[in-house]
Structures are given as structure tokens and as C-alpha cells.
C-alpha positions in Angstrom: 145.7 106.9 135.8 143.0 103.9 136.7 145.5 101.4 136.2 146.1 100.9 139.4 142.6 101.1 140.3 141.6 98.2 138.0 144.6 95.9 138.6 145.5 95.9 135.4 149.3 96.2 132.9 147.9 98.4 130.1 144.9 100.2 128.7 142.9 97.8 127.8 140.8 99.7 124.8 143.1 102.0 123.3 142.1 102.4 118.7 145.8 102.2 118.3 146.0 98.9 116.0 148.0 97.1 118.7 147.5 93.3 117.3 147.9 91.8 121.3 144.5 93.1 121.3 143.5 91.5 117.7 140.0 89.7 118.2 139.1 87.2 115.7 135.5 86.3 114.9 134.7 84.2 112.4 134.2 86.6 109.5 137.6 88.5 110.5 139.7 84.6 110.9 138.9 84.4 107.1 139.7 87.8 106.1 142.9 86.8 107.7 143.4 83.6 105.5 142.5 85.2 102.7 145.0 88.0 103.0 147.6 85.4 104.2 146.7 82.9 101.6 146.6 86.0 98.9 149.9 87.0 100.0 151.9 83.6 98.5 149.7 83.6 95.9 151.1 84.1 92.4 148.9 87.9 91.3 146.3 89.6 90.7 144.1 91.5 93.8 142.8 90.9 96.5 140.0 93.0 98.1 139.6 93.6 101.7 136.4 96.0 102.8 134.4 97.1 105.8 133.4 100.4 107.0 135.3 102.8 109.3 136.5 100.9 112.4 135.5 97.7 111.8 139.2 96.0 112.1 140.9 96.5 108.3 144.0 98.1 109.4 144.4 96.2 112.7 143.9 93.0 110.3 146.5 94.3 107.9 149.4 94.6 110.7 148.7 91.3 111.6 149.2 90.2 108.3 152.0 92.0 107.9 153.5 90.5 111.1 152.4 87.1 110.0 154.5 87.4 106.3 156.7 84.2 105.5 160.7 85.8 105.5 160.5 85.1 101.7 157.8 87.9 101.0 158.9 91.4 100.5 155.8 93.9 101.4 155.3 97.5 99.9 152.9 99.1 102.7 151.0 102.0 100.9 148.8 104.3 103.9 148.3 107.5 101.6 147.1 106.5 98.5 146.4 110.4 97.5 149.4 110.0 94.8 149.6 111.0 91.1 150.8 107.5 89.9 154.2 108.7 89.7 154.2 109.5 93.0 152.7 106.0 94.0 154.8 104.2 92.1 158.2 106.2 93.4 156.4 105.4 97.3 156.6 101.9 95.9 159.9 101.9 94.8 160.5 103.4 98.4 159.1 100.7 100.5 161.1 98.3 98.7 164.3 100.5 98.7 165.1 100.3 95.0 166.9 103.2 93.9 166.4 105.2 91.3 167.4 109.3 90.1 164.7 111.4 93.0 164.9 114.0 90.0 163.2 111.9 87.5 159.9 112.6 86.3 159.4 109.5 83.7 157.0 107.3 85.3 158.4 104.7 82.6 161.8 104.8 84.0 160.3 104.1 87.7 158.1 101.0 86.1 161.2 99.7 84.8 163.1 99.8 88.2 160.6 98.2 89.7 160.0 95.6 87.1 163.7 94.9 87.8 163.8 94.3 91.1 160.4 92.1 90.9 162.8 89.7 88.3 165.4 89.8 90.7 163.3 88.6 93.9 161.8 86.3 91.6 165.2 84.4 90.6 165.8 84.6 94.1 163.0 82.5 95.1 161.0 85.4 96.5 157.7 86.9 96.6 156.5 90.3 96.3 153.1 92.1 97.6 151.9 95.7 97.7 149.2 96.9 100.1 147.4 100.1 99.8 145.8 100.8 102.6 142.5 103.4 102.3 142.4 102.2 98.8 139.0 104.0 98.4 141.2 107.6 97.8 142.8 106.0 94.7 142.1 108.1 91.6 140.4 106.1 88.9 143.6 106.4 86.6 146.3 105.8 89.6 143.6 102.2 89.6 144.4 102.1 86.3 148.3 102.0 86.6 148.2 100.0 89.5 146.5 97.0 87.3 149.4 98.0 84.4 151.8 96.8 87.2 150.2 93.2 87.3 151.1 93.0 84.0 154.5 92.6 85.2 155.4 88.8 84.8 157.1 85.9 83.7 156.1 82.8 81.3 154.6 81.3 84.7 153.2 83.8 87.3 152.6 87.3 87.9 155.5 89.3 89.9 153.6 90.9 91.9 150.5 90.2 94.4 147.9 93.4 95.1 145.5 93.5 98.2 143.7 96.4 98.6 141.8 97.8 101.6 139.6 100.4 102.1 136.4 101.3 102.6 132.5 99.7 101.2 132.8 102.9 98.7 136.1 100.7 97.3 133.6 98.7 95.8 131.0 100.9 93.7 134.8 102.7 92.4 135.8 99.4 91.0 132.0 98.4 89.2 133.2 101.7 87.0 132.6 100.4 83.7 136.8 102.2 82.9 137.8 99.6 85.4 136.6 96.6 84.2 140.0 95.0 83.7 141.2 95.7 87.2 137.6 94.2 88.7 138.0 90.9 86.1 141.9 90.6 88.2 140.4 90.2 91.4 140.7 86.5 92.8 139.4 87.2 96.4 136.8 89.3 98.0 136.0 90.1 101.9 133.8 92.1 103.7 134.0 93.0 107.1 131.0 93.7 109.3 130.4 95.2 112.8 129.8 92.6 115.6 127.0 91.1 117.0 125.9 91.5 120.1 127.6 88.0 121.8 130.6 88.8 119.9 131.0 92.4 121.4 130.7 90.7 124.7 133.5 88.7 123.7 135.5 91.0 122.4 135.2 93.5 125.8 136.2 90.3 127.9 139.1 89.4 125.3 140.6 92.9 125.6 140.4 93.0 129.7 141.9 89.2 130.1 145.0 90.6 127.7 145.5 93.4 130.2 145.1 91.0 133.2 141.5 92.1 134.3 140.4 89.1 136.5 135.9 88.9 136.7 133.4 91.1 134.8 134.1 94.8 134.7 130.8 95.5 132.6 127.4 94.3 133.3 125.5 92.5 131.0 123.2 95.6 130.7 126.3 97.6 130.5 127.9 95.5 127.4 124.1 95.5 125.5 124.0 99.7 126.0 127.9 99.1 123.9 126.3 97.3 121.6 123.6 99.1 120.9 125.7 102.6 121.2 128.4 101.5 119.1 126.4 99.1 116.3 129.1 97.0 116.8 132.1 98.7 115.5 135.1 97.8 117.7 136.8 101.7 117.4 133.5 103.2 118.7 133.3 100.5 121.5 136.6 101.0 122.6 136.2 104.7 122.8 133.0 103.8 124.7 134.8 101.5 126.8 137.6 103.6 127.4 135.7 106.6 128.9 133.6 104.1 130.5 136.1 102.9 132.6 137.6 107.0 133.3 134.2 107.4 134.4 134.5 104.4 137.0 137.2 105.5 138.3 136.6 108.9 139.0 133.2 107.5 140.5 135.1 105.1 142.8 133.3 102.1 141.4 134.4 98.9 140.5 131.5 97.9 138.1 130.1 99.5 135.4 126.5 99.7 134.3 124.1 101.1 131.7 124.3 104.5 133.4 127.9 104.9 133.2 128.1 104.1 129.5 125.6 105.7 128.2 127.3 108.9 130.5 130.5 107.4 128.6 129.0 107.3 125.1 127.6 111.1 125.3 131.1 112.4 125.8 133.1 110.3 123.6 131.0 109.9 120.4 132.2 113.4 119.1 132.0 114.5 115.9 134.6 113.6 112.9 136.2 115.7 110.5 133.8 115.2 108.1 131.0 116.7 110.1 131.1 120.2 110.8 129.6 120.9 114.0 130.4 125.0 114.3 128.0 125.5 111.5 125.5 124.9 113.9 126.4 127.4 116.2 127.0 131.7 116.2 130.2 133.2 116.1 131.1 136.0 118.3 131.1 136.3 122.0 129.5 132.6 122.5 131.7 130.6 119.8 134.2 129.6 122.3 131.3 128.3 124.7 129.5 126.8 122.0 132.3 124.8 120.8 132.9 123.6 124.0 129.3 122.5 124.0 128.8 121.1 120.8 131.7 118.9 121.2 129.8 117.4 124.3 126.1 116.7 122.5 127.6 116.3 118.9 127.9 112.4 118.3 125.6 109.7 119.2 125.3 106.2 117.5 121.9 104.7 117.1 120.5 101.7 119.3 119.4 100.0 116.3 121.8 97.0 115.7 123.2 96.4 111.8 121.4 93.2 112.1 118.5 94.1 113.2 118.0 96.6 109.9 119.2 93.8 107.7 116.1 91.0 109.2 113.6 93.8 108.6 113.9 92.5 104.6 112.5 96.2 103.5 113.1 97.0 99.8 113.4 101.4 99.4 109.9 102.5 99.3 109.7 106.2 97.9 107.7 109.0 99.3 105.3 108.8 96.0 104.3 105.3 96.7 103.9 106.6 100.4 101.4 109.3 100.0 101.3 111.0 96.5 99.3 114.3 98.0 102.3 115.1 100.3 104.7 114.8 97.3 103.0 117.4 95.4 103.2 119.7 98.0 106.4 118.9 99.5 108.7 116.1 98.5 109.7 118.7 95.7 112.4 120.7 97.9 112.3 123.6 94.9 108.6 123.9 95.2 109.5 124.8 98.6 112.4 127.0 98.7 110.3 129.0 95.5 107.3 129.6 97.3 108.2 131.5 100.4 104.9 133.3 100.9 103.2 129.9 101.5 102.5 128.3 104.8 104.1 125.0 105.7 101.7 124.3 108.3 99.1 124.6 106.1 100.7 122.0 103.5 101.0 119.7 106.3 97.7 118.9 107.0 97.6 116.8 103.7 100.2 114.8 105.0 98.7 114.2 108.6 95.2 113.3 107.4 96.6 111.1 104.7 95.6 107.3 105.8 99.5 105.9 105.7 100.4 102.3 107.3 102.8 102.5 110.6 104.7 100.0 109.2 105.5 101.2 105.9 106.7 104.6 107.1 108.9 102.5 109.1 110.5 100.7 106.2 110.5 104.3 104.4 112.2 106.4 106.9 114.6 103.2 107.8 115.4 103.6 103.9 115.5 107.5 103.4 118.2 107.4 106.4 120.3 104.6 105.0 120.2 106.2 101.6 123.7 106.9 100.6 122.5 109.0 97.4 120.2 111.0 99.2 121.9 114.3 100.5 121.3 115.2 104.1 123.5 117.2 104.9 124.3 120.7 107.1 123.7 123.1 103.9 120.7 120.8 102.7 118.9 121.0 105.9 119.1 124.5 106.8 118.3 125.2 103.0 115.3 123.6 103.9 114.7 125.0 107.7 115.5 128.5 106.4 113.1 128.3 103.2 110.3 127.4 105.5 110.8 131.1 107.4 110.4 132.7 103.7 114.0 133.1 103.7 117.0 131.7 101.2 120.2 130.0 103.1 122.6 130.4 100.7 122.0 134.6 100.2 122.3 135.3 103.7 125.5 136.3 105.3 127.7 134.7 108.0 129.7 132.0 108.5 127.0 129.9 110.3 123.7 129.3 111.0 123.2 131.2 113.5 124.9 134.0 112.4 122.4 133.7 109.2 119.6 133.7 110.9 120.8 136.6 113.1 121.2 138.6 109.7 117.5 137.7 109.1 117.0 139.0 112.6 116.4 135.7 113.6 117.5 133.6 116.6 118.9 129.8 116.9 118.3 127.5 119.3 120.9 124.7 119.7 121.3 121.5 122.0 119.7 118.6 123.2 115.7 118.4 123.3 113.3 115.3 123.7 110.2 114.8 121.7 108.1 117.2 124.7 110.6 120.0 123.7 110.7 120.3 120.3 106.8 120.1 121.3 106.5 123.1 123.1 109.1 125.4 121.0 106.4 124.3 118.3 109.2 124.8 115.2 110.4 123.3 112.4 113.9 121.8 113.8 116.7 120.3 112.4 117.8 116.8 113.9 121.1 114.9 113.7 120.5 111.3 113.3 122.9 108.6 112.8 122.0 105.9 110.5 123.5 102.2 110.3 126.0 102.4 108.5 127.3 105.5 111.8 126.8 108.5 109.4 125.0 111.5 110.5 122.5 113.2 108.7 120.3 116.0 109.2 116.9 116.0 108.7 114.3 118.3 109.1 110.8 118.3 111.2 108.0 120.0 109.8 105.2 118.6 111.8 104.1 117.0 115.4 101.2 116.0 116.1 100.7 113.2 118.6 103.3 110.3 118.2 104.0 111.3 114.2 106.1 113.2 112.8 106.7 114.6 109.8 110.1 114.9 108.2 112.0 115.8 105.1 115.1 114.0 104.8 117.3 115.1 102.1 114.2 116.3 100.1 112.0 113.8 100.7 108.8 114.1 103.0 107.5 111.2 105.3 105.3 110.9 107.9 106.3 107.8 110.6 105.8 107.5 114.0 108.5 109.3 116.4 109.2 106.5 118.1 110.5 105.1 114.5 112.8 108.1 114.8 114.2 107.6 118.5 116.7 104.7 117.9 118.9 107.5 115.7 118.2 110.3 117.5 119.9 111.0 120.8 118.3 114.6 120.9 121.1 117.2 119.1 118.7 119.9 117.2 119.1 123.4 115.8 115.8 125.3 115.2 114.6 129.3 114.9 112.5 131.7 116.2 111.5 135.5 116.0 112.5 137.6 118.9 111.2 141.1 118.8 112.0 143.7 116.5 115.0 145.2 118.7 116.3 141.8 119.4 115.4 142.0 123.1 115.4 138.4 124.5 114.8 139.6 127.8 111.7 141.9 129.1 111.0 142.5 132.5 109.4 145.0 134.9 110.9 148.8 135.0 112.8 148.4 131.1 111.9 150.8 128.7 111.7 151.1 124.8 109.9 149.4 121.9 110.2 146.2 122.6 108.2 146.7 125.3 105.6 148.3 123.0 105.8 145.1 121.3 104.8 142.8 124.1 101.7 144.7 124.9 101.0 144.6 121.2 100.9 140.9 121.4 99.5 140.2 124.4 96.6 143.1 123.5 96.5 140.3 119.7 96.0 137.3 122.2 93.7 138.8 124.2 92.0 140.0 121.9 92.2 143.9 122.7 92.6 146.6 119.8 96.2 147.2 119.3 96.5 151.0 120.2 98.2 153.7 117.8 101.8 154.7 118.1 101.1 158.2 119.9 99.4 156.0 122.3 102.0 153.1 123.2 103.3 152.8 126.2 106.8 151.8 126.2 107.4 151.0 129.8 107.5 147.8 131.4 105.0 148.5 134.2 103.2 146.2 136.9 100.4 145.8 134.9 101.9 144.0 132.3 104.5 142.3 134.2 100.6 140.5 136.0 99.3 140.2 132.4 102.9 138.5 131.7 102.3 136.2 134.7 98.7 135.5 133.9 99.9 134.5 130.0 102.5 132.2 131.5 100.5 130.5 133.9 97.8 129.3 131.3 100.7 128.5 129.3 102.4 126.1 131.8 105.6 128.2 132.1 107.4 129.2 134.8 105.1 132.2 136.2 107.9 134.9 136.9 106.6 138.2 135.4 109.7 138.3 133.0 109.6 137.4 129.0 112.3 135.4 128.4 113.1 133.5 125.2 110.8 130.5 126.1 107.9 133.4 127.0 108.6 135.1 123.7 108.3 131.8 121.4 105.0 131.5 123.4 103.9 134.7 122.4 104.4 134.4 118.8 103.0 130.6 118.6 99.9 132.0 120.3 99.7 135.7 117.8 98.8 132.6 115.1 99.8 135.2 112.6 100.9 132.9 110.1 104.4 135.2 109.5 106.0 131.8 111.7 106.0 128.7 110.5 104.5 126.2 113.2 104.7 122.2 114.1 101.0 122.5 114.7 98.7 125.7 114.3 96.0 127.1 117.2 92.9 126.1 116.7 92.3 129.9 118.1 
């Protein structure tokens, strides 16, 4: 639809792998001679890796494109085969027939060995190419190198390259594949881009579409950058919306502004993260979803290469501060001991004397560690346990709905730093690391600009702004609404939730709570001033009416220690 708008032929930043569009840095013009060189080269593998979006496939068509006519190619995409099946896709590609009924994967070997002699007589060259090699099963790897043993007295008949992701690579240091690893002649890595080479690669996409002068602004392709790390599938969605979003502005340049609007409403979340577990079921799912697929999926504005010149080795939470690990880094200490009071642990870990810049390295670590688990289940494990409760024993399909059963209520969205503040709660924040995974980690304490967090298990204490380059706001945390579930209490309602605010205000004030004969159970003018006068030394909205923000005041202020809290009342 903005075509026409921007003068140009084509989408410019469409993630189809359309190789007009292929963009060559330096690091990705050798992985293209290496595949091209491995492809007329006589066996053995050749490895191609780099994580999600970084180029691989839209490398691999070009090399396909790029094959000399004497090289017959076997394209693999879904490697989740039994090595029958892989072998009989094989045998596809190439169109060698064979009996569909068979089951022998000795009789499909031999076909193929056949037709590799045949090509090979003929002057030609064969190469298979698995594509999202990293879902090969460990014995499928296995028959895979069985098929370089295919050969004559003076090459191998048949050339491997495999592609997939940097897991590809801890798979093959297996010790049971040895054999294959030894076979590899050629190794590539691909990385995100820098910061001069996403410039270059927004102009390069624009001048192929026949976009004449600078659509983005310099400030405008360092937000890309910064949102994307680099990868060129997140800055093309970034880019993509970017440019929606200029033309349903009417503008013909795009700034910071715009993408970062851009970025909020594209970076949603993949398959592998599960966003509704977040959220309640019931009358709001539909309205949640909607919502969650707007604030769910942020990148951080930390560069790949800015992480890699920090030269940080992993520093763990013992060597950090041993008091806070015997009181929290152990998550079973915590889930076990539901009568204790986190707030109350936490004051080991705030008073500890701990080095800015180590916590820096540590949290920088604990988010980048792929072994650590920081997951959804992990973290409300761990948000739940703190409220005395266990996650896995309570029922509903999310969250929400668990906490609901623990007559509970969530909280879900986008907060800053001041929010999370005021709801004075242990929250659960996504974060994306470097490497673009999320993870959920857990805040247990705020005091001034630190924080305290457990991440997967682990406890740290760092400064927030150490946090802020990962986290774009998206938290879940819980609080206690009254006994009947009443979120809202205002002037002329009647019933015991109503008892239950004078209750807490008479605790706050300091007043004797009065017997049950004696209760008053009507929302009069009286309390709706002593409502007012709670809120206004409170800083909220003075309105009379206890609403949910009014009703997390009230039990932050009861001090009771039954909620766990950020930071206790000195009164």
C-alpha cells in the first residue's frame, strides 16, 4: 500500500529469502566461498552456523543459484526424519527411484550409492544440504557420516554442508560423534551486524527497490541497530513497520520515534515463548491476547559487540556475596520455607558491600547463560513461592488463573522502574539477552537504583540501570485483593469487603479493629473522607473510591508481613 508513496518497485524488507536483496559483508562473502568452494570439493562436511536470522538460509539459496551445471544438489529443509525417512527424501531430491513400500534402509543406501557411481562416471558432482541441521537426531548424524563413506579409489561421492543453528555445534562435540566432527573440512560462523554495516545494509535494500536519498535518519538506523542487535530478520521487520508507520503518518522520513513505535509492534513473540501463560482465561483472554501480542517482544539496546569488549569471565552469585546465597540463591530453600519473609532475607543482600561493576559482569552472565533455566514455569515457581504458595499444585491453565485459585490477583503489562516502585511486589520481568532470547527473571527487592533479582535460581544484586538495556518494561506480578475479591469499593456499596477496608484503615491508623457484631458494612461518607485522606498522603489520585492501585496501598501500608514486599515500612 506505501509503494506508491515511497516511489518505489517492491517491498524493500520483506524476511522472505529473496537473494536480489542478499547483502554481503565480509564475514557472510566467505561463508559464501566456503560453501561454493565446499560444493566442488571432493567430501566430507562442511559447517555453516549462526543464530536465528542472521542470513543462513538466504546464503544457502544463493548458493544453490550459484551451483556449476555439473553439480546435482539434494536440498534437505526438515531434517526431523528417522534416517529412513532422510535418506528416501534424499533419494527424492535427486529423483532416483526406488519401491515407496520398502522399509530396508539398506536397499535405499544402495540406490543411492548407485546413482552417486553413475554421476561420478559422468563427470558429475553430488552435494546434500540439510538445512536446520540442529533438529538431526544424534543417530540420523550418525547415518548421515555412513553416507560419506560412499566412494571411489580417489574421492568421496558425495559432499555434506550442513546449516543450522550455534546449538549445531555443542550436538557435534558429542563424544558418539567424533567421527562425523573429525570429517569436517570447513567451519563458518555467522554473526549479527555492526552498527555501519546495518546502515549499509538498510541503504542496500532501499537502492534495490529504487529508493533514491535517505529514508531513515542516522538516529533512526542506530535505534535499528540497537533494537534488532543486528540480526537482519528482526531489522527488516523493524524496518518494514517502520516504513507502514510513515506512511500512515504522512511522513517522508523516519526517525527514532517512529521505530522504536515500529519495534514495540513488530518484535512479537515466537512460538517458542508462550505469552497466554501470562495472562487469565475467561472473559478477558480475548483482550489480553490482543494485548500481549502488542508489549510481548522487545530486543535489547545492548549491541553483540558491545558484550563481547566487556572481556567478563561468568562470575557466580557465591563469589558475589556468599550471605545472599545461603539465604537465597538456593531456589529449594525458597520454595520449602513458605512461612518465611523474603523481605526480611533481603536485607542481607542490600547491606552486603558488592562492587557496581562486578554485578554488572554477573547479571550480563546470568542472562547470557544458556544452561541456566529462566523460563515461564521457573519464574512464577519462584514469584508464587515467595506468596507462601506452590505453582505447580495450583489449578488453571495460567498464571493468572493460579493465582486467582489462591484468591490472588495478576497484574500484567508494561511498567518502568517508578511502577514496579510503587506496586512494591516481587514482579516477574521479560528480558532479552544477546543472543535475542527471552527470559524471565524475577525482582525481589528495590531499593534506590539496585535491584535485586533471581534469575533462573540465582540471586544478584546490580544496579537497575544494568538491567534497562534488556528490559523494555513487560512484567507480571500479584497482589491480595480482599477476601470477597472486590476490586472496587466506593461510597453507598455494602458487604464485607467493606468491613475489610475500615479494618485496614482502623490497622493503619492505628485504631482498635472493632468486633464482628460491631462492623459496619456500609460504604458511608465517612470512610469514603478517610479513603481520600489515605490517598492523598499516599500520592494517589484522591477520588474517595478503592480501586486496585488503593487496595495494594492498603496492604503495603497494614505491614503485616502476610505480603511479600520490594521494601518494608519503616512503620
Amino acid at each position: 500500500m506505501y509503494l506508491e508513496f515511497f516511489g518505489i518497485s517492491d517491498k524493500p524488507f520483506q524476511i522472505t529469502p529473496d537473494t536480489r536483496f542478499l547483502y554481503l559483508t565480509p564475514r557472510h562473502r566467505d561463508g559464501l566461498a566456503h560453501l561454493l568452494y565446499g560444493a566442488d570439493e571432493a567430501g566430507g562436511f562442511i559447517l555453516l552456523t549462526g543464530e536465528v536470522g542472521t542470513g543462513k538460509t538466504m546464503l544457502c539459496r544463493s548458493v544453490l543459484e550459484q551451483m556449476p551445471e555439473h553439480v546435482n544438489v539434494a536440498l534437505i529443509l526438515n531434517p526431523r526424519q528417522s534416517s529412513r525417512e532422510l535418506i528416501a527424501s534424499i533419494c527424492d531430491e535427486l529423483n532416483i527411484p526406488y519401491r515407496r513400500s520398502t522399509t530396508s534402509l539398506k536397499y535405499l543406501v544402495d540406490r543411492l550409492n548407485l546413482y552417486l557411481l553413475k554421476q561420478h562416471a559422468q563427470g558429475k558432482r553430488t552435494v546434500l544440504v540439510i538445512d536446520e541441521a540442529q533438529n538431526l537426531r544424534a543417530e540420523v548424524l550418525e547415518q548421515i557420516r555412513l553416507l560419506t563413506n560412499l566412494e571411489v579409489a580417489t574421492q568421496k561421492l558425495l559432499q555434506i554442508i550442513l546449516i543450522g543453528q550455534p546449538e549445531l555445534q555443542s550436538i557435534l562435540a558429542r563424544p558418539e560423534l567424533r567421527q562425523l566432527t573429525q570429517r569436517i573440512t570447513a567451519r563458518f560462523h555467522l554473526t549479527p551486524l555492526s552498527k555501519e554495516e546495518t546502515a549499509a545494509y538498510v541503504r542496500h535494500r532501499l537502492q534495490i527497490v529504487g529508493f533514491k536519498g535517505e529514508l531513515f535518519t542516522s538516529g533512526a538506523i542506530n535505534m535499528v541497530h540497537q533494537l534488532s542487535g543486528g540480526v537482519p530478520r528482526l531489522i527488516n521487520n523493524i524496518c518494514e513497520r517502520s516504513m507502514m508507520g510513515a506512511y500512515g503518518e504522512n511522513v517522508h522520513r523516519i526517525d527514532k520515534s517512529l521505530v522504536r513505535k515500529a519495534a514495540g509492534e513488530v518484535l512479537q513473540p515466537t512460538e517458542r515463548f508462550q505469552p497466554m501463560q501470562w495472562v487469565a482465561g475467561g472473559a478477558i483472554a480475548a483482550g489480553a491476547a490482543a494485548l500481549l501480542l502488542s508489549i510481548w517482544g522487545f530486543l535489547p539496546r545492548t549491541s553483540p559487540e558491545s558484550y563481547a569488549n566487556t572481556n567478563t569471565e561468568i562470575v557466580t552469585t557465591e563469589k558475589i556475596n556468599q550471605a545472599a546465597t545461603e539465604t537465597l540463591a538456593s531456589q529449594s530453600v525458597v520454595e520449602n520455607d513458605s512461612n518465611s519473609n523474603i523481605s526480611e532475607k533481603l536485607n542481607v543482600i542490600n547491606n552486603s558491600p558488592v562492587s557496581p561493576e562486578y554485578n554488572t559482569a554477573s547479571f550480563l552472565n546470568l542472562i547470557n547463560d544458556d544452561k541456566l533455566r529462566s523460563d515461564n514455569t521457573k519464574a512464577f515457581t519462584t514469584l508464587f513461592s515467595y506468596w507462601g504458595l506452590s505453582y505447580p499444585e495450583l489449578q488453571g491453565d495460567t498464571a493468572c488463573e493460579r493465582a486467582t485459585s489462591a484468591n490472588l490477583s495478576c497484574i500484567f503489562g508494561k511498567a518502568n522502574w517508578e511502577q514496579i516502585r510503587r506496586h512494591n511486589r516481587p514482579a516477574v520481568l521479560e528480558v532479552i539477552n544477546l543472543a535475542g532470547k527471552r527470559k524471565q527473571i524475577v525482582v525481589l527487592a528495590l531499593q534506590g537504583n539496585q535491584v535485586s533479582l533471581n534469575v533462573g535460581g540465582k540471586v544478584i544484586t546490580t544496579a537497575t540501570k544494568n538491567v534497562d538495556p534488556y528490559w523494555y518494561g513487560n512484567y507480571l506480578l500479584l497482589w491480595r485483593p480482599p477476601p470477597m475479591g472486590s476490586i472496587l469499593l466506593k461510597e453507598g456499596l455494602i458487604g464485607k469487603d467493606v468491613a475489610w477496608l475500615r479494618d485496614q484503615l482502623d490497622r493503619i491508623e492505628g485504631k482498635p479493629i472493632l468486633t464482628d457484631e460491631k462492623k459496619k458494612l456500609s460504604f458511608d461518607p465517612t470512610l469514603k473522607w478517610r479513603v481520600m485522606e489515605f490517598q492523598r498522603v499516599r500520592g494517589l489520585d484522591v477520588d474517595g473510591v478503592a480501586g486496585r492501585e488503593t487496595i495494594i496501598e492498603i496492604n503495603s501500608a497494614v505491614n503485616d508481613r502476610s505480603t511479600p514486599l520490594l521494601l518494608r515500612q519503616s512503620s
